[in-house]
C-alpha positions, 0 to 999 in steps of 0.5 A: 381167151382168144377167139375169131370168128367172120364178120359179114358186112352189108350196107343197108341206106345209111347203116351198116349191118354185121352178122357172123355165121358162125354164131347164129343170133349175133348181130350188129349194126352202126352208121359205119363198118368201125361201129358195125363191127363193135355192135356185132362183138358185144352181140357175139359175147352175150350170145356165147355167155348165154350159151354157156350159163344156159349149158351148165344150167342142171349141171351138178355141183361136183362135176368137174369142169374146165375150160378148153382151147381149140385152134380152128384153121381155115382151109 
C-alpha cells in the first residue's frame, strides 16, 4: 500500500532531524538528509503499526475487517 506524508527537515550541528507532522511521534534523524529521511520512514511505519494493532486490540473475532484506501490531494 502507498502512502505520502511530509517530511520536515532541520539541521541540528552535525545532524539532520525529520519530523512529519502528520504522524505525531515519527521522528528521525542521520548525519545527512538521505540518512535522516530513512530513519523517520522506519520511525513512521512502527508508529502506524503500533496504531493499528493498539486499534484492534478488543476488536471481536467475528467482526469484519478490511483494509481501505484514501487518496488525499493537497491544495
Amino acid at each position: 500500500m502507498h502512502h505520502e506524508f511530509t517530511a520536515v527537515y532541520e539541521r541540528d550541528g552535525d545532524w539532520v532531524i525529520a519530523f512529519c507532522p502528520e504522524v505525531p511521534g515519527a521522528n528521525g534523524q542521520g548525519r545527512s538528509k538521505a540518512e535522516a529521511r530513512e530513519s523517520l520512514a522506519a520511525a513512521i511505519t512502527l508508529v502506524l503499526e503500533d496504531r493499528r494493532d493498539d486499534g484492534l486490540r478488543g476488536v471481536p473475532d467475528d467482526a469484519e475487517k478490511e483494509l481501505i484506501s484514501v487518496d488525499v490531494r493537497a491544495a
